[in-house]
C-alpha positions in Angstrom: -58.1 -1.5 17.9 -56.1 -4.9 17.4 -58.1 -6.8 15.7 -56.9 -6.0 12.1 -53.6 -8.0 13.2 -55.5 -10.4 16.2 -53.2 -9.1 18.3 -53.5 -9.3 22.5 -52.2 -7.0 24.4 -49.4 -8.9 25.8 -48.2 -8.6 22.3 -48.4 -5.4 21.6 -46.8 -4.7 24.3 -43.9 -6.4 23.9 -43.4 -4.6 20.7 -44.0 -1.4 22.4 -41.2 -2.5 24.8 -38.8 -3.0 22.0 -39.9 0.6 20.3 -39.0 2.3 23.3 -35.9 0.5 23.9 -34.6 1.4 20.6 -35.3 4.7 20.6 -33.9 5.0 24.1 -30.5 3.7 23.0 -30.9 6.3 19.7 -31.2 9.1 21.9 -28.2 8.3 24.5 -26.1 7.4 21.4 -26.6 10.6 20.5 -26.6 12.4 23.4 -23.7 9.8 25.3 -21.3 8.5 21.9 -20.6 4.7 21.9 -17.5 3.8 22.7 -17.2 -0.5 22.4 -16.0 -2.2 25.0 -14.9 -5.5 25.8 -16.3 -7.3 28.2 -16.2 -11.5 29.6 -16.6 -12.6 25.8 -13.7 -10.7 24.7 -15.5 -9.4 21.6 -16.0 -5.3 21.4 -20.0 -4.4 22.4 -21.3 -1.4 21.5 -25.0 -1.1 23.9 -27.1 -2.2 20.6 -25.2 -5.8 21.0 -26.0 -6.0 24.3 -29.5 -5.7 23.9 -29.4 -7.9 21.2 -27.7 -10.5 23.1 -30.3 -9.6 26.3 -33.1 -9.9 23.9 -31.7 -13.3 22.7 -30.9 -14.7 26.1 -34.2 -14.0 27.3 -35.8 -15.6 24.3 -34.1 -19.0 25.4 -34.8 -18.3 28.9 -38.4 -18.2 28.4 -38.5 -21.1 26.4 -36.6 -23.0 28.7 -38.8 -22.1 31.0 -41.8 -22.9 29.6 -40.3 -26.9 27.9 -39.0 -27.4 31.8 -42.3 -26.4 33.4 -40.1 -24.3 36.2 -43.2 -22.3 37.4 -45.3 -19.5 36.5 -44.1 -17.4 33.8 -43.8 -14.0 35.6 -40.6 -15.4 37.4 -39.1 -15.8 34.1 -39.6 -12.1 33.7 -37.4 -11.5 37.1 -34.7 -13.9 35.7 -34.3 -12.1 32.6 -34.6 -9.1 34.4 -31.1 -10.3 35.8 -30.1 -11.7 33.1 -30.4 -8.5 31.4 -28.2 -6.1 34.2 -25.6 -9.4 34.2 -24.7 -8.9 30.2 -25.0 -4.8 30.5 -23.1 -4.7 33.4 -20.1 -7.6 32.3 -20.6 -8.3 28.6 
């Protein structure tokens, strides 16, 4: 089913993740309406930001990660995971 694109599964399911994700934060911005807020940056954040900025972070934690040898990859996932409820919880 992947082949057309020689994608693994790992990839496609990252993209899946992301799909979801964004249509998850469509449906509570419709249902719940954004309000910004500002958080420890001091910048207004709207929940799209912070996913973008959790999306970013995590990008840079995994390649840390990986140029540092820290370990195996899954605990990368678990940092991010934190990573993640750090920025929509303060950011």
């Amino acid at each position: 089913m992947l082949e057309w694109m020689a994608w693994t599964w790992p990839t496609a399911a990252f993209f899946i993740v992301i799909a979801v994700l964004l249509t998850t934060l469509t449906v509570l911005a419709i249902r719940y309406p954004e309000v910004p807020r500002k958080g420890v940056l001091r910048i207004e954040t709207t929940r799209g930001d912070r996913l973008f900025i959790t999306l970013l972070g995590s990008a840079f934690i995994n390649l840390a990660w990986l140029g540092l040898e820290l370990g195996p990859q899954p605990y990368a996932l678990i940092v991010c995971l934190v990573y993640a409820a750090a920025v929509f919880r303060w950011v």
